[in-house]
C-alpha positions in Angstrom: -167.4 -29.2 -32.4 -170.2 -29.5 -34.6 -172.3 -27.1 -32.4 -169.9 -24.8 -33.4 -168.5 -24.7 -29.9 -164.6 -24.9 -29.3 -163.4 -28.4 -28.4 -161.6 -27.3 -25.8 -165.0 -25.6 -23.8 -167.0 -29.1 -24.6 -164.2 -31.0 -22.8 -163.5 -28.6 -19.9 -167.4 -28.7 -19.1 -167.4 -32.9 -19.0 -164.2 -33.3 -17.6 -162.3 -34.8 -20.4 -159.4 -34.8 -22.8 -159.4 -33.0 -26.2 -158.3 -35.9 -27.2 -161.1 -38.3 -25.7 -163.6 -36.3 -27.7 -162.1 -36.5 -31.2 -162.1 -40.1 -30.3 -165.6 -40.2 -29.4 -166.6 -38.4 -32.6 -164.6 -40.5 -34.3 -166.4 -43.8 -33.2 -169.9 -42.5 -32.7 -170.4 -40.1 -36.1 -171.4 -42.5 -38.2 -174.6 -43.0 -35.8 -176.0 -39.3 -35.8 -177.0 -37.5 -38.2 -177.8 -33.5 -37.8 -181.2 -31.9 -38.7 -181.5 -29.5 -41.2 -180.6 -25.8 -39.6 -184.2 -25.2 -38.5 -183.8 -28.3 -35.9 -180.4 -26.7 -34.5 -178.6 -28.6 -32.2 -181.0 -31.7 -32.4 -179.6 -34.7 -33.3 -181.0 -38.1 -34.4 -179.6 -42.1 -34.5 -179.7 -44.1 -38.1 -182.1 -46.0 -35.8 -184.5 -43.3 -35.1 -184.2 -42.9 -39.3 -185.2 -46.6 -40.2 -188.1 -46.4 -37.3 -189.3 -43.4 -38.9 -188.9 -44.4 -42.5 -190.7 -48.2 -41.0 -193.6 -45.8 -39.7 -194.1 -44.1 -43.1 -194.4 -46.9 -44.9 -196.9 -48.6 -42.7 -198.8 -45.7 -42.4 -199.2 -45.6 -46.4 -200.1 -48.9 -46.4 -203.0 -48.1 -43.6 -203.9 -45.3 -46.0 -204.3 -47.6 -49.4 -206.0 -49.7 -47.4 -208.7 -46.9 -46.5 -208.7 -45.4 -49.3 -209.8 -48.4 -50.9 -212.6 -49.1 -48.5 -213.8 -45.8 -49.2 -213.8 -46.3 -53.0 -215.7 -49.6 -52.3 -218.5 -47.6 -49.6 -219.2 -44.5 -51.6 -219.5 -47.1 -55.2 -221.9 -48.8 -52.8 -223.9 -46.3 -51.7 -223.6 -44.9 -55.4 -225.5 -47.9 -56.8 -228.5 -47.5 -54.9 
């Protein structure tokens, strides 16, 4: 299918219809999103996305936050 490999062979190696694939594709595409080219064959859930996207934006906040302190410590030590 999207690996490129016949629907046929996919369904023949788990044992079900055609059919019961498209199906499955069907329901379950909107939840998986392909990596660019590089990441072949790896897949990832819209929930793996907004965890990721969640981490980034905590981690920037951690980083203003540092940043800051930094400022603040080397004005500090500037002063003396």
């Amino acid at each position: 299918m999207e690996s490129g490999r016949p629907v046929v062979l996919v369904a023949e190696e788990i044992g079900v219809e055609q059919s019961v694939l498209y199906k499955w594709k069907k329901k379950y595409e909107h939840e998986i999103l392909s990596l660019p080219d590089q990441s072949k064959g790896k897949t990832v859930t819209r929930k793996e996305v907004a965890m990721i996207q969640k981490e980034i934006i905590e981690l920037k906040e951690s980083m203003s936050i540092l940043k800051s302190v930094l400022r603040k410590t080397l004005t500090n030590i500037c002063d003396f």
